[in-house]
mmCIF file of the C-alpha atoms, coordinates in Angstrom:
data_MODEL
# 
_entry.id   MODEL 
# 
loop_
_atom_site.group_PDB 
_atom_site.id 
_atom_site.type_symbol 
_atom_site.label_atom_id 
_atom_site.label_alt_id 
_atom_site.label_comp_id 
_atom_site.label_asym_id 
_atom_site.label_entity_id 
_atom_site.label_seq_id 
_atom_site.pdbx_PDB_ins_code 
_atom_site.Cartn_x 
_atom_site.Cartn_y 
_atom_site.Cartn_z 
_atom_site.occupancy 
_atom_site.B_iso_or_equiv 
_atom_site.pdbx_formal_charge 
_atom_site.auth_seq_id 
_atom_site.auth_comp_id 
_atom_site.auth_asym_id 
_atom_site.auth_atom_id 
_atom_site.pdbx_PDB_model_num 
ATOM 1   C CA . UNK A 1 1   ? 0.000  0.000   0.000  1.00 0.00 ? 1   UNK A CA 1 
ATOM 2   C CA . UNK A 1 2   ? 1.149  3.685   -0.312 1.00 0.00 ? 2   UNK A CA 1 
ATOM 3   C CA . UNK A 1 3   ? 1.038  3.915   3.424  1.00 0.00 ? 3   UNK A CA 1 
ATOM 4   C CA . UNK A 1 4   ? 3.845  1.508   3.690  1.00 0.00 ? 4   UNK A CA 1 
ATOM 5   C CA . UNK A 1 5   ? 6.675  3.032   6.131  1.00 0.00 ? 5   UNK A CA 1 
ATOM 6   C CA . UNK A 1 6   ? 10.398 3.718   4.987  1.00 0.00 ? 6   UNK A CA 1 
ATOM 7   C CA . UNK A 1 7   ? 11.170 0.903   7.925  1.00 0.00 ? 7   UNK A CA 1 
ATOM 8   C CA . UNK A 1 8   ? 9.004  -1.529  5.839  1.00 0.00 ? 8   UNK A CA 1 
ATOM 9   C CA . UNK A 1 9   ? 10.040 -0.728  2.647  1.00 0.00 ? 9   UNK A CA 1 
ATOM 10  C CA . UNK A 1 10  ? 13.256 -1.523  4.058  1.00 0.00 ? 10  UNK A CA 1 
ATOM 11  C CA . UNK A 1 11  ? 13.013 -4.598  5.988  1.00 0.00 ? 11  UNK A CA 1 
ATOM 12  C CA . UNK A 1 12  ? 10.857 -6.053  2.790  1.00 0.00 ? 12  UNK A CA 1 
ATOM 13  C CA . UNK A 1 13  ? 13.780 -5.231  0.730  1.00 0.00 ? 13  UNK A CA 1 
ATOM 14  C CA . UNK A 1 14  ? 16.681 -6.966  2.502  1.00 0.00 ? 14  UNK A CA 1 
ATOM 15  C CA . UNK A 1 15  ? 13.701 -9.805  3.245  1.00 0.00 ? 15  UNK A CA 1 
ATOM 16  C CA . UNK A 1 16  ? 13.818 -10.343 -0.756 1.00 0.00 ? 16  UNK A CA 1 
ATOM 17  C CA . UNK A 1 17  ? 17.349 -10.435 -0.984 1.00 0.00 ? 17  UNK A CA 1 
ATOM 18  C CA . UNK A 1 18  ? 18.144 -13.788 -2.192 1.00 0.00 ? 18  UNK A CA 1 
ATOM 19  C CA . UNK A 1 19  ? 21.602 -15.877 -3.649 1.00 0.00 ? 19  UNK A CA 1 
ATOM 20  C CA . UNK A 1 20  ? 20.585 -15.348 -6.882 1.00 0.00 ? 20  UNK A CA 1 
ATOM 21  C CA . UNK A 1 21  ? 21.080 -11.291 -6.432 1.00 0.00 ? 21  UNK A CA 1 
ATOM 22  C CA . UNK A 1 22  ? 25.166 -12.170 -6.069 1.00 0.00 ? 22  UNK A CA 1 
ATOM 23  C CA . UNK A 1 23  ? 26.752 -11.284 -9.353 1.00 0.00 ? 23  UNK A CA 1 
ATOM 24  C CA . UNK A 1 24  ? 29.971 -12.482 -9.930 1.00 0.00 ? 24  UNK A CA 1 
ATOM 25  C CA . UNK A 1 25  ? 31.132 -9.341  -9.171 1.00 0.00 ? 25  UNK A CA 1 
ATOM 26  C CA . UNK A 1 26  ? 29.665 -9.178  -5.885 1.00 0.00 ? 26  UNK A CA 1 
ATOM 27  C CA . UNK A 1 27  ? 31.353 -12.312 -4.680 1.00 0.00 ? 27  UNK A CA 1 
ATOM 28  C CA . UNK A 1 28  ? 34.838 -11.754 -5.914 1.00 0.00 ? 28  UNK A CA 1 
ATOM 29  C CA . UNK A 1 29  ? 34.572 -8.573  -4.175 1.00 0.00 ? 29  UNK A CA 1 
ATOM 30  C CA . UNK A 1 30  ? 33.026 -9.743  -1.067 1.00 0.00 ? 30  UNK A CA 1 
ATOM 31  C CA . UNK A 1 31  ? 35.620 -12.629 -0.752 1.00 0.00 ? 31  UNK A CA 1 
ATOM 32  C CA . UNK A 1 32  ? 38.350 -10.483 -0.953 1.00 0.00 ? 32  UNK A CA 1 
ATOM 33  C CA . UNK A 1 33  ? 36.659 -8.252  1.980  1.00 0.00 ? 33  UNK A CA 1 
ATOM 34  C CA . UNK A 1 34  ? 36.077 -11.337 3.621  1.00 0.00 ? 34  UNK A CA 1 
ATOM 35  C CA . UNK A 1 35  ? 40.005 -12.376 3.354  1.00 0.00 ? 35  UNK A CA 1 
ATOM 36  C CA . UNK A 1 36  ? 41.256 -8.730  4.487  1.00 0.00 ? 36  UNK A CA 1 
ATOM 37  C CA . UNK A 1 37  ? 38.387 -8.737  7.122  1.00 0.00 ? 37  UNK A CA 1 
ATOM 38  C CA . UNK A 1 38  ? 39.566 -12.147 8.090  1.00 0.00 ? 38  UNK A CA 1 
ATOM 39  C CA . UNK A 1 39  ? 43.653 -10.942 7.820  1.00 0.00 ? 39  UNK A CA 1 
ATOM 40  C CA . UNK A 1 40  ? 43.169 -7.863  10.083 1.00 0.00 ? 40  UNK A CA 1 
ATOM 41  C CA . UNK A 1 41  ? 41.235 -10.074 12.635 1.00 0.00 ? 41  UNK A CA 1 
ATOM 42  C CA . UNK A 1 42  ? 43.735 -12.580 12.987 1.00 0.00 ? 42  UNK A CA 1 
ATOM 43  C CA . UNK A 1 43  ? 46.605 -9.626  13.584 1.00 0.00 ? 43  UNK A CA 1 
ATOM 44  C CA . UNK A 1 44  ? 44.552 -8.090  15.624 1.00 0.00 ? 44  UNK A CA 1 
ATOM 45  C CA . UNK A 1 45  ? 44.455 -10.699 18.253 1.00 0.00 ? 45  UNK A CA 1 
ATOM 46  C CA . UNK A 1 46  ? 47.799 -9.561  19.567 1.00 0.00 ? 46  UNK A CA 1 
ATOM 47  C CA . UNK A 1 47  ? 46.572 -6.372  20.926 1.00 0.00 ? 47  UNK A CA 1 
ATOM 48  C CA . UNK A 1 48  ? 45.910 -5.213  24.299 1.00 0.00 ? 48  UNK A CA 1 
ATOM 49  C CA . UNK A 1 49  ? 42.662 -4.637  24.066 1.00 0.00 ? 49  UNK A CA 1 
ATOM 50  C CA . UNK A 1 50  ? 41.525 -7.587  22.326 1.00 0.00 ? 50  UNK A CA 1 
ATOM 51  C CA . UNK A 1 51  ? 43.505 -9.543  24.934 1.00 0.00 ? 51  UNK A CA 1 
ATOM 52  C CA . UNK A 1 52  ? 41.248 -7.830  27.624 1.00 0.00 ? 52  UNK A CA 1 
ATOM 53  C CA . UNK A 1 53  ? 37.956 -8.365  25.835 1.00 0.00 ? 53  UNK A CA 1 
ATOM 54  C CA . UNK A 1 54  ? 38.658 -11.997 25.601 1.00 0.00 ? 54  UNK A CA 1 
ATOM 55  C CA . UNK A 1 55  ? 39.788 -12.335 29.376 1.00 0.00 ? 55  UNK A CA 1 
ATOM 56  C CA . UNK A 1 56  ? 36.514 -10.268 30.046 1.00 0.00 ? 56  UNK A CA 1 
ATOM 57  C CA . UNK A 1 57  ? 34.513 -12.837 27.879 1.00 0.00 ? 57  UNK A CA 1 
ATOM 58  C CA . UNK A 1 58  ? 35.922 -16.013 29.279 1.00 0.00 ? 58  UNK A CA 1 
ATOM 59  C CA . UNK A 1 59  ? 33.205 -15.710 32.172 1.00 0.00 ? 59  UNK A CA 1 
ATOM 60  C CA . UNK A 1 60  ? 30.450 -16.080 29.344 1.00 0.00 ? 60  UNK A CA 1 
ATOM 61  C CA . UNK A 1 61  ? 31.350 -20.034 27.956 1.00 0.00 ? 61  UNK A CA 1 
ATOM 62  C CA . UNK A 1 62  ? 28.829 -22.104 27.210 1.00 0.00 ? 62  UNK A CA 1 
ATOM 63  C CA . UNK A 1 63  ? 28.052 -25.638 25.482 1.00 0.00 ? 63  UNK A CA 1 
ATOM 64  C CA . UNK A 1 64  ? 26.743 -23.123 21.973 1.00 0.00 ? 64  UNK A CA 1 
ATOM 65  C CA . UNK A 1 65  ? 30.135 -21.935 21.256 1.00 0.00 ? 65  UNK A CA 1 
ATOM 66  C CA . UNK A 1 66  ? 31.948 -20.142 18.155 1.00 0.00 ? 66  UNK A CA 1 
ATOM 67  C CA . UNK A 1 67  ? 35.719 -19.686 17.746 1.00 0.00 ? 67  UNK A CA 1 
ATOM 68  C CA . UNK A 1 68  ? 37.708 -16.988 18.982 1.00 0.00 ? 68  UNK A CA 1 
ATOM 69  C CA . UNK A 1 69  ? 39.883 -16.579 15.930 1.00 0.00 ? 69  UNK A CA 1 
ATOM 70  C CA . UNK A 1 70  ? 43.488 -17.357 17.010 1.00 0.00 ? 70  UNK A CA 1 
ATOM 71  C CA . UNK A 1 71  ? 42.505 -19.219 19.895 1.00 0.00 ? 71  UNK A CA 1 
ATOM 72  C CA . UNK A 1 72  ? 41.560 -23.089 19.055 1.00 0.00 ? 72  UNK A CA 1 
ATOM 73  C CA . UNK A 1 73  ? 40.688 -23.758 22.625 1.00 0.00 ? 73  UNK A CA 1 
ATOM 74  C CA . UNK A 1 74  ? 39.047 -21.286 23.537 1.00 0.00 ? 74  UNK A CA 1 
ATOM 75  C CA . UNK A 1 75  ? 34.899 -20.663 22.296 1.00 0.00 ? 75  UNK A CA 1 
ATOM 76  C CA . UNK A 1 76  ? 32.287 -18.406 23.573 1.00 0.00 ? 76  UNK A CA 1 
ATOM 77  C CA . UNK A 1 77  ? 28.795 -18.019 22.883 1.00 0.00 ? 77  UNK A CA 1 
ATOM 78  C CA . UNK A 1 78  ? 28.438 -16.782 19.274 1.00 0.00 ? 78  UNK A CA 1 
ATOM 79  C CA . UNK A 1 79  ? 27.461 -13.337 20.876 1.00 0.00 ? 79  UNK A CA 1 
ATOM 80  C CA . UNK A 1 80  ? 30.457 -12.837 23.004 1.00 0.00 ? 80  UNK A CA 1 
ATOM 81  C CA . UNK A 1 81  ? 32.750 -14.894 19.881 1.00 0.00 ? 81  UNK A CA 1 
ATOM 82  C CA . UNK A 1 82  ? 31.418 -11.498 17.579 1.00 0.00 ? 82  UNK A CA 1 
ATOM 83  C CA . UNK A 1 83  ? 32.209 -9.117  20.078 1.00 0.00 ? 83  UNK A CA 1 
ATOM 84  C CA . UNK A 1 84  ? 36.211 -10.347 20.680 1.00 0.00 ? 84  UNK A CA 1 
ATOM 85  C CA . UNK A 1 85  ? 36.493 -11.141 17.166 1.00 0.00 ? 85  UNK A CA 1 
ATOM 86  C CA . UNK A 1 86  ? 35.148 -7.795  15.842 1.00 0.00 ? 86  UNK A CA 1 
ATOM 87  C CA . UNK A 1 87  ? 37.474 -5.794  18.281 1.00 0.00 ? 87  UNK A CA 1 
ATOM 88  C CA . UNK A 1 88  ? 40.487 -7.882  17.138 1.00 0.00 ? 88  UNK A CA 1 
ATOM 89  C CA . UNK A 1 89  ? 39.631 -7.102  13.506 1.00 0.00 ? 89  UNK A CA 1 
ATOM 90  C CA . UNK A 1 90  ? 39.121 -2.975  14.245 1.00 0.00 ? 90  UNK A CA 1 
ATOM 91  C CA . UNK A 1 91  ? 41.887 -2.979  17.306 1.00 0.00 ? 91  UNK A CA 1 
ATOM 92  C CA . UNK A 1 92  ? 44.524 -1.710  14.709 1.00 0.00 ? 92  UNK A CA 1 
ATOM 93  C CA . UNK A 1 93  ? 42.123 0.073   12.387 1.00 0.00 ? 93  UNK A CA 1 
ATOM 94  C CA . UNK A 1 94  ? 42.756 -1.488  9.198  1.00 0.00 ? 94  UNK A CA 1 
ATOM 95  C CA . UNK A 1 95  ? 39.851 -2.852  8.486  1.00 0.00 ? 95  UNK A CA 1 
ATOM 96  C CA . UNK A 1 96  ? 37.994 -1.757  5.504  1.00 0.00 ? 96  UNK A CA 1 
ATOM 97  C CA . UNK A 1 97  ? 36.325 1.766   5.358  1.00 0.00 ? 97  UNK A CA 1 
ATOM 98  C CA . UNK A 1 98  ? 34.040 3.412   3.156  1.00 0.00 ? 98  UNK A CA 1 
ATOM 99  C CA . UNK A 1 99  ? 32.730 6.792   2.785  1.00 0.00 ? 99  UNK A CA 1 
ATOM 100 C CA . UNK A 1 100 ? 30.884 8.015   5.018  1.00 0.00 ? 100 UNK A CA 1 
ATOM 101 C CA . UNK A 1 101 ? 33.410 6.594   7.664  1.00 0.00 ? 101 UNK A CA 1 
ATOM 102 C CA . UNK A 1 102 ? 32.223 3.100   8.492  1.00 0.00 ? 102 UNK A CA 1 
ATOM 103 C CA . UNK A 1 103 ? 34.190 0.004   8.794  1.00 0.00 ? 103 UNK A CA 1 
ATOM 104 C CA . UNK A 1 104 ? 31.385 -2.296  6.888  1.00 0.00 ? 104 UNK A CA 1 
ATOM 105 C CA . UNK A 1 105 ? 32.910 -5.922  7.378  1.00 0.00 ? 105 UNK A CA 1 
ATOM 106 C CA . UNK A 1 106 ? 34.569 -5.692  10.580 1.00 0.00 ? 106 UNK A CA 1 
ATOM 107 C CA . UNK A 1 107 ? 31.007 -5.302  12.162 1.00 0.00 ? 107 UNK A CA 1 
ATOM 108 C CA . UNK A 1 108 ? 29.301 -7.675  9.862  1.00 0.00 ? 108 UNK A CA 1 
ATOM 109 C CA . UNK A 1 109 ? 32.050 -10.344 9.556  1.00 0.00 ? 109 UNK A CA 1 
ATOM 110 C CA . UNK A 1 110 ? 32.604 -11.657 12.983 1.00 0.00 ? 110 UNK A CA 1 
ATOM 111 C CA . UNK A 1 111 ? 28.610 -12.048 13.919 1.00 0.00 ? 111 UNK A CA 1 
ATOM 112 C CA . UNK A 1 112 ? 27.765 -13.647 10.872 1.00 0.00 ? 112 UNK A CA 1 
ATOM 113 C CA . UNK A 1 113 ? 30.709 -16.299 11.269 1.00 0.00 ? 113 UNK A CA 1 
ATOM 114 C CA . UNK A 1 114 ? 29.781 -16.820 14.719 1.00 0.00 ? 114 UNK A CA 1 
ATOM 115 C CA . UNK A 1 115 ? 26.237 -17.469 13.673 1.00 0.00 ? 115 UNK A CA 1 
ATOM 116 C CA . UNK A 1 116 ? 27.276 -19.965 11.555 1.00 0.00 ? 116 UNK A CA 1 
ATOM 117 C CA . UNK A 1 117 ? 29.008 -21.431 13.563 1.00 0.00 ? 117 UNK A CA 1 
ATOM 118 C CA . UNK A 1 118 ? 26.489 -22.249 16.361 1.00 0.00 ? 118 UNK A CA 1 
ATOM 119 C CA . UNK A 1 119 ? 24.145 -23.870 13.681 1.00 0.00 ? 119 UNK A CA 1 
ATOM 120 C CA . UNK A 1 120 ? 24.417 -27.780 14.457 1.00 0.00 ? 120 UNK A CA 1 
ATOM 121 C CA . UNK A 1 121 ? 25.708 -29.932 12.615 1.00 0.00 ? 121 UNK A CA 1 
ATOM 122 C CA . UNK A 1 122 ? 22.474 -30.903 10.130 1.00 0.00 ? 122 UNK A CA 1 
ATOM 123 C CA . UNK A 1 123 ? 22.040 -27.843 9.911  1.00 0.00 ? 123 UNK A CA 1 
ATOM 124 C CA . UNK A 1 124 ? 24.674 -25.992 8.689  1.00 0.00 ? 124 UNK A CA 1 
ATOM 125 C CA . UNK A 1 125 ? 24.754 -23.772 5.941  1.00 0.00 ? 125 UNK A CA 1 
ATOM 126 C CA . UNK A 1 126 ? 26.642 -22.988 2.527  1.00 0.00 ? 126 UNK A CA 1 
ATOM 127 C CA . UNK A 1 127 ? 29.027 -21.478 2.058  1.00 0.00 ? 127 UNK A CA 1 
ATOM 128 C CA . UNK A 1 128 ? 26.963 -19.828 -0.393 1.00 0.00 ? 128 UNK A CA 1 
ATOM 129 C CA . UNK A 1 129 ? 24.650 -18.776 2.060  1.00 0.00 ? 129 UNK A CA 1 
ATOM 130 C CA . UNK A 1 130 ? 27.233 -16.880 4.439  1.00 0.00 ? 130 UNK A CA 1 
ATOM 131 C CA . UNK A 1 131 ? 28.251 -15.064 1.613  1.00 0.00 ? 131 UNK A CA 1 
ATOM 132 C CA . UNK A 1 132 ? 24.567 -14.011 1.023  1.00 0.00 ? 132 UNK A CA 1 
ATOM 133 C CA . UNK A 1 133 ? 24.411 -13.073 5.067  1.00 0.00 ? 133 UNK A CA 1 
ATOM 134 C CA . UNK A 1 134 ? 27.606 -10.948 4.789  1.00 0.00 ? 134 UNK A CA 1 
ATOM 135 C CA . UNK A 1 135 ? 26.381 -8.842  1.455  1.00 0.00 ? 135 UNK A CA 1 
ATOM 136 C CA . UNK A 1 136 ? 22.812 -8.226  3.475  1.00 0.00 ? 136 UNK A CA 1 
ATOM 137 C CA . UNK A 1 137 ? 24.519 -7.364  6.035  1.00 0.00 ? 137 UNK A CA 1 
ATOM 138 C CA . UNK A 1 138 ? 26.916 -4.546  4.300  1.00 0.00 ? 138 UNK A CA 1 
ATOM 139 C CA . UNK A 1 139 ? 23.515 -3.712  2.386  1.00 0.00 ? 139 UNK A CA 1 
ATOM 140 C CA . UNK A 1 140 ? 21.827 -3.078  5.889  1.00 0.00 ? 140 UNK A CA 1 
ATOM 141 C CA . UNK A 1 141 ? 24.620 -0.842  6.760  1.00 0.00 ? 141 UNK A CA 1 
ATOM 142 C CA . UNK A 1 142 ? 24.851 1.145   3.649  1.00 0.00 ? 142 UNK A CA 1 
ATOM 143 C CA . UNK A 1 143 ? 21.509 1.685   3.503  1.00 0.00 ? 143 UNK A CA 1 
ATOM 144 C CA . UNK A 1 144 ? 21.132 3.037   7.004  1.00 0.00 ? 144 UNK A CA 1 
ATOM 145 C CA . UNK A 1 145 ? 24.046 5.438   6.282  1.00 0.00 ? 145 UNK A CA 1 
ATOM 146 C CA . UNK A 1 146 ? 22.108 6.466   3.165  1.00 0.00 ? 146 UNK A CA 1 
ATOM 147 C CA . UNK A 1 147 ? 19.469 7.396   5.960  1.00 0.00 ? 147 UNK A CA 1 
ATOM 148 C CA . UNK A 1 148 ? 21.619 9.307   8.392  1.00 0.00 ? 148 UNK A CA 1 
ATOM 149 C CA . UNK A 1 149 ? 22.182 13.172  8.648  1.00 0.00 ? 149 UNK A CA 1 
ATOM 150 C CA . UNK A 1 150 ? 24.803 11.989  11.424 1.00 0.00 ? 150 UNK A CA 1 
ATOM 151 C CA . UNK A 1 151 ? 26.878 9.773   9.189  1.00 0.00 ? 151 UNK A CA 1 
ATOM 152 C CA . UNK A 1 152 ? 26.668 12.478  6.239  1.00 0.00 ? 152 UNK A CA 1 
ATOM 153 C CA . UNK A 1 153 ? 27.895 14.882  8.406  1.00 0.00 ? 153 UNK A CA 1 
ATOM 154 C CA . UNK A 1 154 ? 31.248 13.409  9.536  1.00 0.00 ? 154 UNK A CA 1 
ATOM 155 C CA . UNK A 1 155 ? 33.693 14.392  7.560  1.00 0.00 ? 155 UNK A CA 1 
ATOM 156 C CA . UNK A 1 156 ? 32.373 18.302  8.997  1.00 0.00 ? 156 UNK A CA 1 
ATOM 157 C CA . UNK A 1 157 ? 33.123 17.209  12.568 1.00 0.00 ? 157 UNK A CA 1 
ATOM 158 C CA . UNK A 1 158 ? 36.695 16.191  11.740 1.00 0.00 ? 158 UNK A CA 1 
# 
């Protein structure tokens, strides 16, 4: 109807996104974001701070577990495994960035990986299919900075 909302519009959008909307394009572009994403993350578990968050996480394991990249013992809860692991991929800052300033796969990456992670075993997904989740999940970000006065406005406050 016309009385549909912008929030609609948008959720039925990224609702109809499917794999057959990844071009070839699109997923030679997203792997390679996917490899630096995944590059930076695994540096970036030397640093102090991802070192804390982790120590600060260890009091949230659980039997549903994800990796902590860099750390084949250790697992947390997938919520907990996004957090460390997206704070060792933007610990150094140089993760990916786009204009406005956003770092797209270093908050999309690591919850997305942990998700699919958690799935059991009959019920895991393609790889296909977590390269679908990561390019809705870049698409939900750059549409919501298409939305923002804030994010439009950065490059002014700096």
């Amino acid at each position: 109807s016309s009385s549909q909302t912008i929030t609609g519009n948008f959720a039925n959008v990224i609702h109809g996104l499917n794999a057959n909307h990844l071009t070839d394009q699109v997923i030679q572009r997203s792997k390679r974001m996917i490899l630096d994403t995944l590059g930076v993350g695994l540096l970036g578990t030397s640093t102090e701070v991802c070192h804390k968050v982790a120590q600060y996480s260890k009091i949230y394991s659980s039997d549903i577990s994800s990796t902590i990249w860099g750390h084949l013992d250790f697992r947390l809860p997938p919520l907990y495994a996004a957090f460390v692991n997206g704070v060792a991929v933007h610990s150094m800052d140089f993760d990916d960035t786009w204009h406005p300033a956003t770092h797209p796969s270093g908050a999309v990456l690591p919850a997305v990986i942990a998700l699919a992670e958690a799935f059991p075993q009959e019920k895991k997904i393609s790889g296909l299919n977590l390269l679908l989740a990561f390019n809705v999940g870049i698409e939900v970000q750059g549409r919501l900075l298409r939305f923002s006065s804030e994010a439009r406005n950065i490059p002014k406050r700096y």
